[in-house]
C-alpha positions as CSV (number, residue, x, y, z in Angstrom):
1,X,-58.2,-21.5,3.4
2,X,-56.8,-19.1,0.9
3,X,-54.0,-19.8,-1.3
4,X,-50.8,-18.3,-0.2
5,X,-49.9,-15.3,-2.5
6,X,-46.8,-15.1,-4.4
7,X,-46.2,-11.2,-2.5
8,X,-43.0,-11.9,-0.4
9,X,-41.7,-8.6,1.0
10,X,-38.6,-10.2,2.6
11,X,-38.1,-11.5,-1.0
12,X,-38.0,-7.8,-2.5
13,X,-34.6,-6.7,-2.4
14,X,-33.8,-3.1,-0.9
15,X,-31.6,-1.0,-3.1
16,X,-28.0,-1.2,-2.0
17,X,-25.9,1.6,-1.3
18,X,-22.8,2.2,-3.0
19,X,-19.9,1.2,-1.2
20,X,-17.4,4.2,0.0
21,X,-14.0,4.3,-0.9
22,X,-11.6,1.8,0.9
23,X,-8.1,3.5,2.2
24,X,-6.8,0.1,-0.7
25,X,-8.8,2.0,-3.7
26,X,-7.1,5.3,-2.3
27,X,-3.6,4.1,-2.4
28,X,-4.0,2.3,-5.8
29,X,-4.9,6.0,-7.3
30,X,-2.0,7.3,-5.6
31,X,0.4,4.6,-7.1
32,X,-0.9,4.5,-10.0
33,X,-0.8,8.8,-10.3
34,X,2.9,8.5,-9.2
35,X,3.9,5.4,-11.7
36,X,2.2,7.7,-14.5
37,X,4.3,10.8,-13.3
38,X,7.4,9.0,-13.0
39,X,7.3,8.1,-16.7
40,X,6.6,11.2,-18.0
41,X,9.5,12.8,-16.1
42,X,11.6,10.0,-17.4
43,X,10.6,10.6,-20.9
44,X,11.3,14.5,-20.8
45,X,14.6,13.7,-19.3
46,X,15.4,11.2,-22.1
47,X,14.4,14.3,-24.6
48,X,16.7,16.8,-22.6
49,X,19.8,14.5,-23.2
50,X,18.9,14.3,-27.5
51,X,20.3,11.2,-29.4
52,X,22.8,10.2,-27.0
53,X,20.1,8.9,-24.7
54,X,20.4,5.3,-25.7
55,X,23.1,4.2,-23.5
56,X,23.0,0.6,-23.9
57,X,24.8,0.9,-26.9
58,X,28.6,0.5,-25.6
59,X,29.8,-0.7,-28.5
60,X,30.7,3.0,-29.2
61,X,32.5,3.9,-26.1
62,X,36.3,3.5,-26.2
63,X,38.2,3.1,-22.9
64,X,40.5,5.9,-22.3
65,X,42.7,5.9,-19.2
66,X,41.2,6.3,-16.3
67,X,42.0,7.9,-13.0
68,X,43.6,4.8,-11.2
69,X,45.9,2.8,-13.7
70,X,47.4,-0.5,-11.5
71,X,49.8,-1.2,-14.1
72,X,50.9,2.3,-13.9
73,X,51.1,2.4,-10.3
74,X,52.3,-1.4,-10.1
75,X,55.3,0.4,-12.2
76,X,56.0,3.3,-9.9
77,X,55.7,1.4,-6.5
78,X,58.1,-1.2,-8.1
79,X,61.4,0.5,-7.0
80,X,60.8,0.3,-3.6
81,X,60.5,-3.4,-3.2
């Protein structure tokens, strides 16, 4: 008897073919195209508006009358009760 060789075909592995693109790969691109597009609009909008973009600074906004006033109207309505 001969000795068994250490040649295994079945043991050679074939070269694998690259996987196509799933329809999940596809719509991460997408999302991830319109999340990066969304930010730069954002920021050229923020650059249209100048300094006064920062609005959660509301420390500098004064309350002025606005266009319902309920003691003002509280005051009007009161003469015909």
């Amino acid at each position: 008897m001969s000795q068994p060789s250490s040649y295994n075909p079945a043991a050679v592995e074939a070269p694998k073919q690259k996987q196509k693109i799933s329809v999940y790969t596809v719509m991460l691109f997408i999302s991830f195209c319109a999340i990066v597009l969304a930010c730069i609009l954002l920021w050229i909008e923020l650059e249209m508006w100048g300094e006064t973009w920062q609005w959660w600074k509301t420390t500098e906004a004064i309350p002025q009358g606005g266009a319902f006033n309920l003691n003002e109207f509280l005051h009007r309505t009161s003469d015909f009760v």
